[in-house]
N, C-alpha and C positions, 0 to 999 in steps of 0.2 A: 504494500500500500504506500502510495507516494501523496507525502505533506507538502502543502503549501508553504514556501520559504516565503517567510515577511522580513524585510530590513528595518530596523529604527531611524531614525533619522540620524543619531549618530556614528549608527554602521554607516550607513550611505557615506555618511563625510566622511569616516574612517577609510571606505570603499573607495570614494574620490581622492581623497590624498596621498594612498598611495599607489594609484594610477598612475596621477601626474606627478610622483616622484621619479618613479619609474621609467615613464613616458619622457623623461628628463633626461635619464641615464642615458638610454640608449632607444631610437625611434623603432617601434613596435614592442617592447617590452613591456607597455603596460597595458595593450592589448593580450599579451603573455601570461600578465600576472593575474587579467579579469577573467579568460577563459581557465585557468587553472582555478580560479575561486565558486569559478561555475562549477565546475565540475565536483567542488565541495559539495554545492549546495544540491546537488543531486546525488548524490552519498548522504549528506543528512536528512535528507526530504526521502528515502528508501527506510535507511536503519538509525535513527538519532539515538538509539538504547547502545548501540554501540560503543559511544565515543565516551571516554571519561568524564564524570560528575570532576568540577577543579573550585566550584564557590557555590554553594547552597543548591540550586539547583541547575544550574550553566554547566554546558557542556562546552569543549572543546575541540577542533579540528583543524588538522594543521592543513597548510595548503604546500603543497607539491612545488617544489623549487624557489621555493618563498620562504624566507624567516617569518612569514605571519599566521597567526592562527585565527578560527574565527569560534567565535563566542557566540551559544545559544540556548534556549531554551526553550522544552517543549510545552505545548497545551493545546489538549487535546488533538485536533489535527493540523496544526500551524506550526510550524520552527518559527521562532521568533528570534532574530540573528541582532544581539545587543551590539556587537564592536568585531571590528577585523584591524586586530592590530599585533605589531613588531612586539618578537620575542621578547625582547628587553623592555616593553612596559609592563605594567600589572597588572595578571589579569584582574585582578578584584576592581578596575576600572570598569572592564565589562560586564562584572558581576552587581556593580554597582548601579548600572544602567537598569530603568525595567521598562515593558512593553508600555 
C-alpha cells in the first residue's frame, strides 16, 4: 500500500536549499540530489515501519549519495516529511517540527 508523501513547508525550504546548493556546485547536480530524494519518498510512501524511530515519533531516511536524510512521520495514510536536512545538523530540529 502506497502513502501519500506530504512536505511541511519547512521541508520544502529544506528541499529548496539544498537544490540550489547543489545546483551551485556543479550544473545538474541538484537535479541529482531531487530525483535521489524522490526516490526516498517512494520507499517511505511503500514501507515507513521500516526506517528507524530517531525522536518520539520521526522516522529517518537517508538519501542515496547525499549527506542528507529526511525526516518523517506517519499518520494514518500520509508521510508527513518534517525536514531534509545535512548530517551534521540535529535531527531533533526535525523532530521539533510538526504537521
Amino acid at each position: 500500500m502506497r502513502r501519500t508523501v506530504s512536505l511541511s513547508p519547512e521541508a520544502a525550504r529544506d528541499l529548496s536549499t539544498a537544490f540550489n546548493w547543489h545546483e551551485d556546485q556543479r550544473t545538474g547536480l541538484g537535479h541529482e540530489f531531487l530525483t535521489s530524494a524522490e526516490a526516498v519518498y517512494a520507499s517511505i510512501s511503500r514501507r515507513p515501519e521500516m526506517y528507524t524511530i530517531v525522536h518520539e515519533s520521526h522516522r529517518k531516511a537517508q538519501i542515496k549519495r547525499f549527506p542528507y536524510a529526511i525526516y518523517f512521520s506517519v499518520k494514518e495514510e500520509v508521510i508527513y516529511v518534517t525536514g531534509i536536512l545535512h548530517f551534521s545538523r540535529d535531527p531533533k530540529i526535525a523532530g521539533s517540527r510538526t504537521k
